[in-house]
Backbone bond lengths (Angstrom), bond angles and torsions (degrees), N, CA, C in turn:
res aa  C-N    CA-C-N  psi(-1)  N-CA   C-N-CA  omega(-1)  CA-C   N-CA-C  phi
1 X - - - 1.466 - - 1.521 111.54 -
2 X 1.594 111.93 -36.79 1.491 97.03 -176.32 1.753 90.79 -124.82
3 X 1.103 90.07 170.65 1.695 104.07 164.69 1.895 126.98 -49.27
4 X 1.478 123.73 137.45 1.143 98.30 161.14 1.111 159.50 -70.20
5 X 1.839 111.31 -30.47 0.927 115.92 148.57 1.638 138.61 -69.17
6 X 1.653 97.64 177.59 1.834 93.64 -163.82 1.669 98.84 -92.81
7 X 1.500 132.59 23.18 1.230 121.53 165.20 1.387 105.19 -93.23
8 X 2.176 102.42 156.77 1.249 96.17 168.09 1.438 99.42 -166.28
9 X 1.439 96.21 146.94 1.626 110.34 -158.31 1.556 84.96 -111.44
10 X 1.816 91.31 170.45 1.540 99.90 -175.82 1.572 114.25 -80.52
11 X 1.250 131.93 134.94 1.525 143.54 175.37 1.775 103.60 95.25
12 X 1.593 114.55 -3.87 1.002 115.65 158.33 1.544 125.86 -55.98
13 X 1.494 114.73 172.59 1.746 100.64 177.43 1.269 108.64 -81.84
14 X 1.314 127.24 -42.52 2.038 112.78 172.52 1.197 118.98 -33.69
15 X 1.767 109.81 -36.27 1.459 97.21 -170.76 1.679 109.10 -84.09
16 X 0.807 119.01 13.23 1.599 140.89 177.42 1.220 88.84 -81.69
17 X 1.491 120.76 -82.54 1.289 106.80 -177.49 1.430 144.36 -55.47
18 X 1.630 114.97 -10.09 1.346 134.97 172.88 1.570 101.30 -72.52
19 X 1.470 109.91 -42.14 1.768 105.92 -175.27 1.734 110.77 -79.90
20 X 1.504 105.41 -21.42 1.145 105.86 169.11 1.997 125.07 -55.84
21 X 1.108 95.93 -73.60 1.614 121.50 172.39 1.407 94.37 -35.26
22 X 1.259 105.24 -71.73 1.789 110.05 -173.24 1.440 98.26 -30.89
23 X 1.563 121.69 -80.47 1.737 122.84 175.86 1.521 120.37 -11.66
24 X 1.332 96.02 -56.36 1.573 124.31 -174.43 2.008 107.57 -46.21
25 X 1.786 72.82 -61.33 1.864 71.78 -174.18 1.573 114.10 -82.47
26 X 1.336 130.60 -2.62 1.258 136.84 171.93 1.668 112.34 -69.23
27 X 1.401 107.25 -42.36 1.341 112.15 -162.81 1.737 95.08 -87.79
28 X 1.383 115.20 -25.80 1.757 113.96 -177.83 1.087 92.16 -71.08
29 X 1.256 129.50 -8.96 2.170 98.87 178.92 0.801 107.17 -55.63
30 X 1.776 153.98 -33.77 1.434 158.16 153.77 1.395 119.07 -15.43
31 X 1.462 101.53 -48.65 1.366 110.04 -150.33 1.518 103.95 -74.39
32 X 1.773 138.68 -1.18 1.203 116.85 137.10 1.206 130.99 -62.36
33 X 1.638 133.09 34.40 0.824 95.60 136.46 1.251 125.49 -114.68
34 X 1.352 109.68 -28.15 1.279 111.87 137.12 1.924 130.60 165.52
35 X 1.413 107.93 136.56 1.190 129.29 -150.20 1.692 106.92 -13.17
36 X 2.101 105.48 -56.20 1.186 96.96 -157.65 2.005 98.62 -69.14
37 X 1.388 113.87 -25.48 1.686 91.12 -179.33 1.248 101.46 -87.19
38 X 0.964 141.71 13.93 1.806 119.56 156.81 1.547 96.62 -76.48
39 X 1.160 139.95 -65.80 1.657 137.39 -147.40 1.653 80.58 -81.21
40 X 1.034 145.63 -15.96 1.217 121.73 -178.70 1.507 107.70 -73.15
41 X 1.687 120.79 -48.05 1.597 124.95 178.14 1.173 88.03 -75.62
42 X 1.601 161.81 -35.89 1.769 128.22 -173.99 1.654 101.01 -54.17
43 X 1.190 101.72 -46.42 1.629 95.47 -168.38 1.783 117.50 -72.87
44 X 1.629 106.58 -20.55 1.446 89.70 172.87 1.582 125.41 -79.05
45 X 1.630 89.46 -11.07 1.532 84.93 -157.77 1.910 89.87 -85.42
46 X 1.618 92.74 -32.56 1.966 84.28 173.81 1.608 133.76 -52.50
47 X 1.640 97.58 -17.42 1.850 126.58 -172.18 1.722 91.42 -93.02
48 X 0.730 129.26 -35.61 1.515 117.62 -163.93 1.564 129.52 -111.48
49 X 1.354 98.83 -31.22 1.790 102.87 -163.00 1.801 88.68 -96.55
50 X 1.484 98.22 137.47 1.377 111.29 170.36 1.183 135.81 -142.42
51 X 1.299 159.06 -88.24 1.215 126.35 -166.79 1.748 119.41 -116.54
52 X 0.914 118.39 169.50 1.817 121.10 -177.54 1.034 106.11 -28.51
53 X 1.770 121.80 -176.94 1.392 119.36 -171.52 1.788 80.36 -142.66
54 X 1.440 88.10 147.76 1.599 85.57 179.26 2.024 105.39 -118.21
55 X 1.207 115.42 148.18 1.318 101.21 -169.82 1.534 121.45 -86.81
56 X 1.560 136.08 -135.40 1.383 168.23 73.77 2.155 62.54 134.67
57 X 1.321 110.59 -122.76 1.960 114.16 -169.47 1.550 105.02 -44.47
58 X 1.252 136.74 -21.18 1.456 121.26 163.11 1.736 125.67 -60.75
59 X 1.911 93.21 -52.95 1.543 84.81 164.30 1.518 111.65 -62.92
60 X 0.897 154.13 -97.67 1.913 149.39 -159.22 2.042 79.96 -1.59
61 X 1.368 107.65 -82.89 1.100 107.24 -128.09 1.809 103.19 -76.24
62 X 1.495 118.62 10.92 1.159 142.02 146.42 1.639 111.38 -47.59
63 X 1.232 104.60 -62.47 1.533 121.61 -169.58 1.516 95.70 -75.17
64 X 1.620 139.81 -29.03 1.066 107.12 176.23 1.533 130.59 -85.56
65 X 1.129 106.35 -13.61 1.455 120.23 178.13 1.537 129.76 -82.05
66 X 1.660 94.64 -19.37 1.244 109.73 154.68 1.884 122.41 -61.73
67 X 1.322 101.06 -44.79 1.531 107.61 173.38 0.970 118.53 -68.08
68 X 1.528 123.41 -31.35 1.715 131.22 158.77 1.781 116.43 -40.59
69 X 1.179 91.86 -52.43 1.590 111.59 -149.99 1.702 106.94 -80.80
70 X 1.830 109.06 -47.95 1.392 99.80 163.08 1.336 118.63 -115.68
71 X 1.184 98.07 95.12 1.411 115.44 173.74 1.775 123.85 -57.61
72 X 1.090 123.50 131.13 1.123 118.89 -169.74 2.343 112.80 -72.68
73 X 1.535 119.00 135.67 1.306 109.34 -156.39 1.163 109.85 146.55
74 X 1.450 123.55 -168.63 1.398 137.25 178.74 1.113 111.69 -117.61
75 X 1.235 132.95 110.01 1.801 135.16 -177.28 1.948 100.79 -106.78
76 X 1.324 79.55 131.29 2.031 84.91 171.89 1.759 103.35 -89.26
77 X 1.205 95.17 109.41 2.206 99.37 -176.98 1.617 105.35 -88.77
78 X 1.551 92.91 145.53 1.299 101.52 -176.17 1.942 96.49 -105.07
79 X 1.308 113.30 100.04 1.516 110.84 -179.02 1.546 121.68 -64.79
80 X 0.826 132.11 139.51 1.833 130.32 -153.78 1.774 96.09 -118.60
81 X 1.010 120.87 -159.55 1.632 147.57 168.26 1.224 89.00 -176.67
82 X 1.463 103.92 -174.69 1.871 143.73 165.25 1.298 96.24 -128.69
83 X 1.461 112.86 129.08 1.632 145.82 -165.18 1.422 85.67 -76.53
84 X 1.347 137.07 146.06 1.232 125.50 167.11 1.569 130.83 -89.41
85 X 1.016 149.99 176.96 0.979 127.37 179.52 1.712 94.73 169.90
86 X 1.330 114.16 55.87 1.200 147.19 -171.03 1.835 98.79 -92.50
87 X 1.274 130.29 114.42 1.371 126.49 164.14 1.201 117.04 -51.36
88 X 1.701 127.50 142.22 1.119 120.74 166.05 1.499 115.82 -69.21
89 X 0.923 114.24 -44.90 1.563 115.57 164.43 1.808 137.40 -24.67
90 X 1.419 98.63 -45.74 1.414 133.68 -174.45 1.450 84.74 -73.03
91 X 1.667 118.27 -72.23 1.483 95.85 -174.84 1.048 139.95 -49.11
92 X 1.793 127.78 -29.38 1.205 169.21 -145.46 1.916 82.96 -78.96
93 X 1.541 89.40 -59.48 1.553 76.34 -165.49 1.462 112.04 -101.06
94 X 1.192 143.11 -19.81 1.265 152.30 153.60 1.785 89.97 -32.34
95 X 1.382 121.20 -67.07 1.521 93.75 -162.44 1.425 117.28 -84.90
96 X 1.303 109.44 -17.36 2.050 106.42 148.07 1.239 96.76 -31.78
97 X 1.098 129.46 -85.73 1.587 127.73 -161.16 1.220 129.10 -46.29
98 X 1.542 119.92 -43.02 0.982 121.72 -175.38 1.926 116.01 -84.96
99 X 1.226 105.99 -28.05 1.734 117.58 157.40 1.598 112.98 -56.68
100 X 1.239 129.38 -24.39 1.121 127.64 -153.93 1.479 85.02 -114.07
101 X 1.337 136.55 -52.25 1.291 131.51 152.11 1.842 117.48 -10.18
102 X 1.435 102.68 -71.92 0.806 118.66 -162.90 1.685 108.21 -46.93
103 X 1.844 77.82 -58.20 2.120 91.31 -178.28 0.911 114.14 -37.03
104 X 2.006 124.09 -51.55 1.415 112.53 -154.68 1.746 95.32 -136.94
105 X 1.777 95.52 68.55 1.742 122.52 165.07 1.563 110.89 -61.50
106 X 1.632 101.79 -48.36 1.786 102.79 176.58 1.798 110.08 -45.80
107 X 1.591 106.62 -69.52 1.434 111.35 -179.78 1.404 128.21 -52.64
108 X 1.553 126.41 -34.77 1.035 124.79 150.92 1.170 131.84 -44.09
109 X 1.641 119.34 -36.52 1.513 122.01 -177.55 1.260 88.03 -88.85
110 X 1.346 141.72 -51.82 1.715 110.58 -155.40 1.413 92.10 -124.85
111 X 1.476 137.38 57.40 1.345 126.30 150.39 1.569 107.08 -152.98
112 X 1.449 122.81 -29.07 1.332 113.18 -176.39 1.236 120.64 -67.09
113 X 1.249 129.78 -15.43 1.501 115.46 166.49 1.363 137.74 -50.67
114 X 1.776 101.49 -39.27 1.111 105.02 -154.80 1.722 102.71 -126.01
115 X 1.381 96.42 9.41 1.647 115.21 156.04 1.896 129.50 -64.64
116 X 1.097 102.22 102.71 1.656 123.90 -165.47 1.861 121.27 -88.74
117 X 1.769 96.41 -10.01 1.629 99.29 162.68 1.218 113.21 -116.08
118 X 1.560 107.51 120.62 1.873 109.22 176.58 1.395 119.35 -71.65
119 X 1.242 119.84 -4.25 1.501 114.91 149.31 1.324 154.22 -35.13
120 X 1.999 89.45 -46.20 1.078 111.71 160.12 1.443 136.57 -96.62
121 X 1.542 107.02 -9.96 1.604 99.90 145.95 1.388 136.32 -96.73
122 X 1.605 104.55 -1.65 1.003 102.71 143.10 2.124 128.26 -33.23
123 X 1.358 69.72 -66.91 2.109 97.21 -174.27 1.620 94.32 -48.30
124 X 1.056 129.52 -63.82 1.173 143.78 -176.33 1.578 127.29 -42.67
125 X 1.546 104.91 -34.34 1.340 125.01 178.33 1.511 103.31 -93.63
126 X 1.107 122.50 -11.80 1.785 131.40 -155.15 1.407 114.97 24.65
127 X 1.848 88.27 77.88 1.529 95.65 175.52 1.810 77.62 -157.11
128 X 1.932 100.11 139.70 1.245 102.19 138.89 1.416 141.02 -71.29
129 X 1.129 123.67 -172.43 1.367 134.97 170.77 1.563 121.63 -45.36
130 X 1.614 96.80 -57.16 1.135 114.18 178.66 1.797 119.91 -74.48
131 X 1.819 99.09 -32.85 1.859 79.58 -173.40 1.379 73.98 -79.07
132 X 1.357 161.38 -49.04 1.259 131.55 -141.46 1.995 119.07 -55.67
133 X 1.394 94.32 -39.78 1.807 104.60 173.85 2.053 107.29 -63.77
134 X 1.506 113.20 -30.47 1.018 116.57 168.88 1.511 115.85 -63.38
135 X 1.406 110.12 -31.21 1.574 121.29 -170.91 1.759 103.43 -62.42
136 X 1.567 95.94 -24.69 1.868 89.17 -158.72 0.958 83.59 -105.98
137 X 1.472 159.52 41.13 1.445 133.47 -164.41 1.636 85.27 -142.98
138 X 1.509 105.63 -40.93 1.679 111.41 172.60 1.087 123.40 -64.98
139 X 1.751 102.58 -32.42 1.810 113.42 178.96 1.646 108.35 -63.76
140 X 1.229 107.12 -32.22 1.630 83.62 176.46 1.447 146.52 -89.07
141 X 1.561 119.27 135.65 1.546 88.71 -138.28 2.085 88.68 -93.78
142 X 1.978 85.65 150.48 1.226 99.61 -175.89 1.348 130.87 -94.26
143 X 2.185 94.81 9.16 1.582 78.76 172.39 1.653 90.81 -173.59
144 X 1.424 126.50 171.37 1.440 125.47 -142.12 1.859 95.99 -85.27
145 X 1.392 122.21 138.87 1.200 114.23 -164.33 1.738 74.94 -82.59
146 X 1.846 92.01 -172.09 1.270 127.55 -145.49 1.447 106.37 -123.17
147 X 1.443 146.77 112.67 1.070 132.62 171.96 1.400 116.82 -108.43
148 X 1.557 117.94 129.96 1.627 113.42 -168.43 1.753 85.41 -132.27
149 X 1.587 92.33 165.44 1.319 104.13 -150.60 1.843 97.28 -100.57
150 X 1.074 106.37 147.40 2.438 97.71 177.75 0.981 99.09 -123.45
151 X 1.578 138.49 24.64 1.491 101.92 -170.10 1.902 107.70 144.63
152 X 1.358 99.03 143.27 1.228 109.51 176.84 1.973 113.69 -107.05
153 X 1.077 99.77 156.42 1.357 105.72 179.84 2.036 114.27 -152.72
154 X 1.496 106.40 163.25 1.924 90.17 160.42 1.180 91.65 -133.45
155 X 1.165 95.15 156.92 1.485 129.17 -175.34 1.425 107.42 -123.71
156 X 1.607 135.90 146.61 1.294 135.37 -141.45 1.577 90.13 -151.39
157 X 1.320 129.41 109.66 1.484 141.30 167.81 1.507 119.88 -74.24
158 X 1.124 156.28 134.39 1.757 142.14 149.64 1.049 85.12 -122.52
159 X 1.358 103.89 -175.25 1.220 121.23 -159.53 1.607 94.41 178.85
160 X 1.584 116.79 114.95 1.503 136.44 -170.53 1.374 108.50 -159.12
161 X 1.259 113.32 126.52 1.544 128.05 -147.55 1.494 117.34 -33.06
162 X 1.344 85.36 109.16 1.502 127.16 175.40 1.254 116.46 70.30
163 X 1.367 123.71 24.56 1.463 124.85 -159.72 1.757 94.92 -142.78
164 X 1.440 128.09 134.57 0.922 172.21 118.56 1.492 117.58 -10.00
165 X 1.410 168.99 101.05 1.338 149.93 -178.66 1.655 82.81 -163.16
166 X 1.740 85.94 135.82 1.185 148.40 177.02 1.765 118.13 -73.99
167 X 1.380 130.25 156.25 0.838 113.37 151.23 1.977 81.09 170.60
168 X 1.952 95.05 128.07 1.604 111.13 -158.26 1.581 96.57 -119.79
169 X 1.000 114.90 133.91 1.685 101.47 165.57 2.076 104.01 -97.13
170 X 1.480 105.89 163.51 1.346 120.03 172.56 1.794 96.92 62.61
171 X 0.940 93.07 -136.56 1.996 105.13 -179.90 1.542 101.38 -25.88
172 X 1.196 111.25 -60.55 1.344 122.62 -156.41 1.567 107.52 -73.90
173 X 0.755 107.96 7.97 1.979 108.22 163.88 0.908 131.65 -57.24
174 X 1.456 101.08 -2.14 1.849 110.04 -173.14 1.488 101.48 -107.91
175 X 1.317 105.74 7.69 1.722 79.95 177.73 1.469 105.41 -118.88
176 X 0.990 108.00 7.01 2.183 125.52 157.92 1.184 88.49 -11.34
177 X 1.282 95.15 -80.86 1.844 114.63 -171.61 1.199 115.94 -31.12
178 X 1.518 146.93 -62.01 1.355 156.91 -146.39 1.703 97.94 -85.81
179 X 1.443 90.87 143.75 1.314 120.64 166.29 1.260 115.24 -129.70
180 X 1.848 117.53 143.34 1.558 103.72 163.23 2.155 96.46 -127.67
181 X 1.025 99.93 118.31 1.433 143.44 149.96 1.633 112.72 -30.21
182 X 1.061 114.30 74.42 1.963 115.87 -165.11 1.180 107.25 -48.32
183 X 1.519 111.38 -47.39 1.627 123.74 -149.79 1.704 106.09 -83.73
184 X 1.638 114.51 -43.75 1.050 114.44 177.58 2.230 121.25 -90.31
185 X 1.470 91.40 -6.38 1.686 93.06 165.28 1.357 101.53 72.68
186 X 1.663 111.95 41.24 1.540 95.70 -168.98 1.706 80.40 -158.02
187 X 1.804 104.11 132.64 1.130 124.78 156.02 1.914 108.94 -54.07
188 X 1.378 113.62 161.14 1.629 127.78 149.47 1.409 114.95 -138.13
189 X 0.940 93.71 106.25 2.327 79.88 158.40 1.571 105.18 -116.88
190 X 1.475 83.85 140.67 1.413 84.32 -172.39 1.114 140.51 83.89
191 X 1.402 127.80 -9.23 0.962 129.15 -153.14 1.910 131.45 77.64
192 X 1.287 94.47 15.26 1.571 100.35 -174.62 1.772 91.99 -125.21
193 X 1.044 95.46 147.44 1.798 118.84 -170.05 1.697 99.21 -90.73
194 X 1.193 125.83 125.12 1.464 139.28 -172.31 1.872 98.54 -104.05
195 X 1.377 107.16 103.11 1.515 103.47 179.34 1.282 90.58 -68.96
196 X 1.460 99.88 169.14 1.703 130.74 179.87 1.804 94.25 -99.54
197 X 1.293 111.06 124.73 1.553 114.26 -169.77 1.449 105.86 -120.04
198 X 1.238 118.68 -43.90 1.953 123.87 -165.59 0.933 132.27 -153.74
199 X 1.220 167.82 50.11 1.162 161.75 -150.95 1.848 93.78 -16.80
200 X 1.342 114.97 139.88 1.370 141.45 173.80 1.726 101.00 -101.60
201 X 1.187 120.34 166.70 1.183 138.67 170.72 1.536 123.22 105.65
202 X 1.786 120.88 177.88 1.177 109.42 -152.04 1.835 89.85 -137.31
203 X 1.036 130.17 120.67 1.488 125.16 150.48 1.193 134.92 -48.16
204 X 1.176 126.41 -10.83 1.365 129.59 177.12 1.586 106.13 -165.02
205 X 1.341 128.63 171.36 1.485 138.88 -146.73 1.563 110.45 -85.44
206 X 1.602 110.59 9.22 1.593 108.66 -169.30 1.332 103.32 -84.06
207 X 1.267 114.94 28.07 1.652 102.38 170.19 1.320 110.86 -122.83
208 X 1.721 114.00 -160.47 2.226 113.26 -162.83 1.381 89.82 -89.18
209 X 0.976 141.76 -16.07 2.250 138.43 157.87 1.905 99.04 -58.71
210 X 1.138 114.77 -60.57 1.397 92.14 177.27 1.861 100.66 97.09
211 X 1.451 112.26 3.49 1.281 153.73 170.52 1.321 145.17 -97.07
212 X 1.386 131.70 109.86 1.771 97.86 156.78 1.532 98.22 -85.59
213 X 1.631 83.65 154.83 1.291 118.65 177.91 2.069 114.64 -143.11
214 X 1.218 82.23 173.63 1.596 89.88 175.60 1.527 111.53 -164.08
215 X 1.615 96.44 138.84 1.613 115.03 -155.75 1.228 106.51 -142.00
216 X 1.535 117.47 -171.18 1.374 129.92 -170.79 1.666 99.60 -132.48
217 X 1.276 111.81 149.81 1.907 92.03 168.91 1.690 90.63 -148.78
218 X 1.422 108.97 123.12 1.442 122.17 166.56 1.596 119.19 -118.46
219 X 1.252 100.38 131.61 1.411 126.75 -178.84 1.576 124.13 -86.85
220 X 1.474 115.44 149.87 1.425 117.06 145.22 1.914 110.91 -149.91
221 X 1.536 98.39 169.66 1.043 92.05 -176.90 1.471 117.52 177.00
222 X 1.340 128.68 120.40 1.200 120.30 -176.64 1.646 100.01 -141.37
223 X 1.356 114.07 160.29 1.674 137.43 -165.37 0.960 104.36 -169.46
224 X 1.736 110.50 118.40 1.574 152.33 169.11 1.027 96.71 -63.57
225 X 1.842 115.57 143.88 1.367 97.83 169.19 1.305 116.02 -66.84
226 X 1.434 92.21 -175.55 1.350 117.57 -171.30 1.454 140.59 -81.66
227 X 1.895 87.67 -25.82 1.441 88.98 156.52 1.736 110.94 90.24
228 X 1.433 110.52 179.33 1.558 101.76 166.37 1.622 113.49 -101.62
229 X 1.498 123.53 17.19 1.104 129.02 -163.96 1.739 108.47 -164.47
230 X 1.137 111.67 142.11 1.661 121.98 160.41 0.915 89.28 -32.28
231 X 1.245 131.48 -86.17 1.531 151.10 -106.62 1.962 80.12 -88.90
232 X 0.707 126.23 9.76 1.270 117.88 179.39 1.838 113.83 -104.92
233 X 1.421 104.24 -35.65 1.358 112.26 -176.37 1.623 138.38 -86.28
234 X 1.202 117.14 151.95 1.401 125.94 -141.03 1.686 100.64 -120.34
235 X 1.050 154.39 32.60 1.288 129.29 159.78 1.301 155.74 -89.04
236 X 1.223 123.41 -157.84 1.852 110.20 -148.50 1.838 88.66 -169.22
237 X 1.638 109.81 116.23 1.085 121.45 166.14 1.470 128.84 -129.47
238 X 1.158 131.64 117.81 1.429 126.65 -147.20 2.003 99.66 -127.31
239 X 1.285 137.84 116.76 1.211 107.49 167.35 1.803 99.60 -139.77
240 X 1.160 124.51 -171.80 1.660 125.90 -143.61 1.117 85.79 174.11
241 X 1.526 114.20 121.84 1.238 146.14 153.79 1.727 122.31 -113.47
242 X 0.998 107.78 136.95 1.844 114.14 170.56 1.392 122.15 -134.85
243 X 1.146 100.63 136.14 2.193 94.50 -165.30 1.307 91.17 -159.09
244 X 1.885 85.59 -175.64 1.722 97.95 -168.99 1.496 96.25 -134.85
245 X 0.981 135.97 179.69 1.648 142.19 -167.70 1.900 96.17 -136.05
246 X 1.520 96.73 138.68 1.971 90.70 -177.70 1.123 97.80 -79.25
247 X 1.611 108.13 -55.24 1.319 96.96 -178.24 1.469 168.14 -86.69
248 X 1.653 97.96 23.19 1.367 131.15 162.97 1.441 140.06 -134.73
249 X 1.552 100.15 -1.85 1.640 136.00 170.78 1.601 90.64 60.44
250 X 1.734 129.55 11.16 1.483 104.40 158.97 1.866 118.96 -73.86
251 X 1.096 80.88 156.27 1.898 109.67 174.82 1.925 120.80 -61.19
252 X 0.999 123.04 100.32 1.422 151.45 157.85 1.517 117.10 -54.41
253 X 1.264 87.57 100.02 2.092 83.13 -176.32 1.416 90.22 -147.73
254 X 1.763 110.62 128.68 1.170 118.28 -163.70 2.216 98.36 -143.90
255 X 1.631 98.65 106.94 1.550 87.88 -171.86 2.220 96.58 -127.03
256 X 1.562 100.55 127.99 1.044 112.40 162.68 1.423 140.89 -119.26
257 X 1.398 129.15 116.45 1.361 131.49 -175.70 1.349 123.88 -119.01
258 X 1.471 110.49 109.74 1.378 121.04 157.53 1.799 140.23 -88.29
259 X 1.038 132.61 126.17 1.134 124.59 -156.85 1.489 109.35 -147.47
260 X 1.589 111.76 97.79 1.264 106.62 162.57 1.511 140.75 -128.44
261 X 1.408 111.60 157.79 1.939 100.88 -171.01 1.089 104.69 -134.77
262 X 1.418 106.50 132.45 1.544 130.84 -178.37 1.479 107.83 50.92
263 X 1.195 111.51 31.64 1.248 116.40 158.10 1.687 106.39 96.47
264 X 1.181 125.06 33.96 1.590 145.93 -169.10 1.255 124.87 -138.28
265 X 1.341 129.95 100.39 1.707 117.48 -169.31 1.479 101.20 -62.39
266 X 1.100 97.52 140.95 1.560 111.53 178.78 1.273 110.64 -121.47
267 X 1.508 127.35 -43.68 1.681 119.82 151.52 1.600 115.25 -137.74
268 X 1.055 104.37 136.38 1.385 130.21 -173.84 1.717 133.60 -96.57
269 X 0.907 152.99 7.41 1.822 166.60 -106.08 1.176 89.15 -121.78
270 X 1.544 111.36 147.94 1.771 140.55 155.27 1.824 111.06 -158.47
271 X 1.519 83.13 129.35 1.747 82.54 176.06 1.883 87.06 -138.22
272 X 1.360 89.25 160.10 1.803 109.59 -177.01 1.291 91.85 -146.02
273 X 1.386 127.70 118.34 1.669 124.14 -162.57 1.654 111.38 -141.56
274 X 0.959 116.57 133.84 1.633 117.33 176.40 1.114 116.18 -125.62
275 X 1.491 115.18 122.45 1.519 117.43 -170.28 1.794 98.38 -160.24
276 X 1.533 106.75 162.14 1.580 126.24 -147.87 1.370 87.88 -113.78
């Protein structure tokens, strides 16, 4: 897969692996809070979010399906997870990486860019050669995750000009906060604006619905640097999905928030919800 020797030029395969790792340690800033919910959101967001969004008659018909979908009322939600089924292995080395990340935060910020032997980020990542080819071979997943159901909840819709509001009992307390915005096609929690990123959904049943479906998925997201240390960094990840299921025409609403400071989860939430 890669070259033998430890040189490596740009568009070469080492540097594949330099952009790789980089990914690696970008997406582990999460992983204080902790391992099993980081690999739990890689895999939902790999199960769910799907293809581009196209604009000018897509948005309209964005906005109408939204009015379809959350209907204003009291819906009884059926709260979901994904069964895990996470390798021990994968973790084994995922948090090699991300410890070793951590160790050598200085060199990463001011030397891995422009570092040209994969030897030494190898060293750097604390992974050999070999678990690293193991790293990608485990990352891919070999078979359709699993969605099992925990729990019931209601969830409470209004709807007052042009605005959307929420209100969940038990689990669902976290989405108090959220608003969706009719006119502009855009979730808020909090006061933070959720861009519109991808259309979500699945054409056929190989996904944890067991369904095609079709959805919306909006994002936010910002990260402080980084600093010479974890313990230094500050971020905030928010995303919101809404869909429909073919084969039962129930409602798909999927909202996740990560939130950390100075390197400390400070709030943590995931709901995956099905309701009529």
């Amino acid at each position: 897969m890669m070259a033998g020797d430890n040189s490596m030029s740009v568009g070469g395969g080492n540097f594949l692996v330099l952009l790789y790792l980089k990914n690696i340690l970008y997406l582990g800033r999460y992983i204080i809070i902790s391992m099993k919910s980081i690999l739990l959101l890689l895999v939902s967001l790999a199960s769910f979010i799907g293809q581009n969004y196209a604009q000018s008659a897509e948005g309209e018909k964005l906005g109408e399906d939204i009015k379809l979908w959350l209907k204003p009322g009291e819906h009884k939600v059926e709260l979901m997870s994904i069964k895990s089924t996470v390798n021990p292995r994968l973790l084994e080395l995922t948090s090699k990486i991300l410890k070793a990340g951590q160790k050598n935060a200085t060199w990463i910020r001011d030397s891995m860019a422009t570092t040209t032997d994969s030897a030494v980020i190898f060293e750097k990542f604390g992974l050999t050669r070999a678990e690293y080819e193991e790293y990608l071979i485990l990352n891919v997943p070999n078979k359709k995750q699993e969605l099992v159901k925990t729990g019931d909840e209601t969830l409470v819709i209004k709807y007052k000009k042009n605005t959307l509001t929420f209100r969940g009992s038990g689990r669902l307390k976290m989405l108090d906060s959220l608003k969706f915005n009719i006119v502009l096609n855009e979730p808020i929690y909090n006061g933070k604006e959720l861009e519109f990123t991808n259309k979500s959904g699945a054409a056929d049943t190989s996904n944890p619905f067991n369904s095609p479906w079709t959805g919306y998925h909006y994002s936010y997201e910002t990260v402080e640097d980084l600093g010479t240390d974890v313990a230094d960094m500050s971020a905030t990840t928010i995303s919101f999905d809404i869909g429909q299921l073919q084969s039962n025409g129930k409602i798909v609403l999927m909202f996740m928030l990560y939130k950390v400071e100075n390197g400390k989860p400070v709030q943590n939430a995931t709901a995956i919800c099905l309701f009529e």
